[in-house]
N, C-alpha and C positions, 0 to 999 in steps of 0.2 A: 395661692392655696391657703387656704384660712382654716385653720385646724385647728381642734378643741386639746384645750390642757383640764385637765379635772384631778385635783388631788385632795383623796379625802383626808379628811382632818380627824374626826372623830365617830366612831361606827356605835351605836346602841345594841350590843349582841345579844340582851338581854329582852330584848322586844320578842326576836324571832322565837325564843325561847317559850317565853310567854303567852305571846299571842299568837293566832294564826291569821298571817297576813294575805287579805285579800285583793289590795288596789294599793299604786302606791301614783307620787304625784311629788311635781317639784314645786318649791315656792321660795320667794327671796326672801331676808331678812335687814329687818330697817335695824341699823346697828348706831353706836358712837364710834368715834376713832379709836379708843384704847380699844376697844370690842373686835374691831377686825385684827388689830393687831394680835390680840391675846389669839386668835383666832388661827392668824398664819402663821403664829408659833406653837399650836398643838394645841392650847392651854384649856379644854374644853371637855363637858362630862356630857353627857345626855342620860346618864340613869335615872329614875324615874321622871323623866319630862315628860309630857303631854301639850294636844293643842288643842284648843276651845276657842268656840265663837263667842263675842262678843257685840250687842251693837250692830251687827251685819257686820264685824271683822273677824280677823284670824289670829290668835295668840298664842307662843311659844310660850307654856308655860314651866317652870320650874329647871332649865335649862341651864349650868352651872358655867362661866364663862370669866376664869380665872381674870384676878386683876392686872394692868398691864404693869411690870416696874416700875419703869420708866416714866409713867403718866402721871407720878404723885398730883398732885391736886386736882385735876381733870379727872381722872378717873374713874368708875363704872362701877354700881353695885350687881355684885356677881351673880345674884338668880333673880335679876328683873325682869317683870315682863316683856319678853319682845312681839313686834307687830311682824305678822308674816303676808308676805307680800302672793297675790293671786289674781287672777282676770277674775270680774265679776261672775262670769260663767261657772267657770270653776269651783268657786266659794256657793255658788246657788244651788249644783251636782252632788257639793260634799253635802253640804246641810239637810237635802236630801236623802242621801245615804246614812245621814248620822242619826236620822231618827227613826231606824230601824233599832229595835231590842238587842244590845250587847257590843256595838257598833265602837270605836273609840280611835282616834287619829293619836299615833304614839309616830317620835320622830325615829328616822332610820340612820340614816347619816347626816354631818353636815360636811360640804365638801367645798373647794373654790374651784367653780368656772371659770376662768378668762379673767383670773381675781376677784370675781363674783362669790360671794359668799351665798350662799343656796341650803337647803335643806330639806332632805329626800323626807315626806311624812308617808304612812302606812297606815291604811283605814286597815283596824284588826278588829277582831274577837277574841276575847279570851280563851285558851284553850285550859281545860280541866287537867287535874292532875294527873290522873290516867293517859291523856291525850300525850304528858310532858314525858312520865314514862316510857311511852311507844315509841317517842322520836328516838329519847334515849337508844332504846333497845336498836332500833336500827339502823342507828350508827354506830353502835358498838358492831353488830354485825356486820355491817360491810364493812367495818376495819379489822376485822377475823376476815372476811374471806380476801381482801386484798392481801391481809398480809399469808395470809395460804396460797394465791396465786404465786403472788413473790416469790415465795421456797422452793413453788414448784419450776417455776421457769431459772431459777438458778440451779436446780437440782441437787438442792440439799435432801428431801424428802426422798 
């Protein structure tokens, strides 16, 4: 039975925020050693990264990806470009998609597969600041009405 291990390492909660996410898509990342390490140790931002073509390729940009201790001289400068890994298909569907007006690939998680380092991206749009308020609002509401439900099935109310 070959079963999947998936543990994410670093979540961007600041994308869903922002953006509204319409497609999202997996892709590898071509890393060095201290990199995966810093990696499997947590050591990892995604706030404001994005990913752009280049070339016909895929890049992690702006991506913060702490140093390892351990790796004095070897070591990895912390927001370098990384190459993100995709079937030709895939990369020809996004480029596609990305040049539609307000279009922009922001990463969502990165997490290990089967010790596979990966990284979930999401084709967004910008949502307006109106748009940021409403979410607001109706997640404060539904945490009033769960917490009204609560009171009531305990029978404090």
């Amino acid at each position: 039975m070959n079963k999947e291990r998936i543990k994410v390492v670093a979540t961007n909660r600041k994308a869903r925020h922002d953006y509204l996410i319409e497609d999202t898509i997996e892709a590898g990342l071509v890393l060095t050693g201290s990199e995966i390490k810093s990696i499997r140790a947590g050591q990892v931002n995604l706030r404001d990264s994005y990913a752009t073509f280049r070339n016909g390729e895929l890049w992690l940009i702006n991506a913060h990806i702490a140093p390892y201790k351990q790796a004095s001289r070897q070591n990895h400068e912390p927001r370098r470009e990384r190459k993100l890994l995709l079937h030709r298909r895939e990369i020809n569907r996004l480029t596609g998609k990305l040049q539609e007006k307000g279009l922009t690939l922001i990463p969502l998680q990165i997490y290990l597969r089967n010790s596979w380092a990966k990284v979930q991206l999401g084709l967004g749009r910008g949502k307006k600041s109106y748009d940021k308020r409403q979410a607001l609002r109706e997640r404060d509401d539904q945490r009033q009405m769960s917490r009204a439900l609560g009171r009531r099935q305990k029978g404090i109310e």
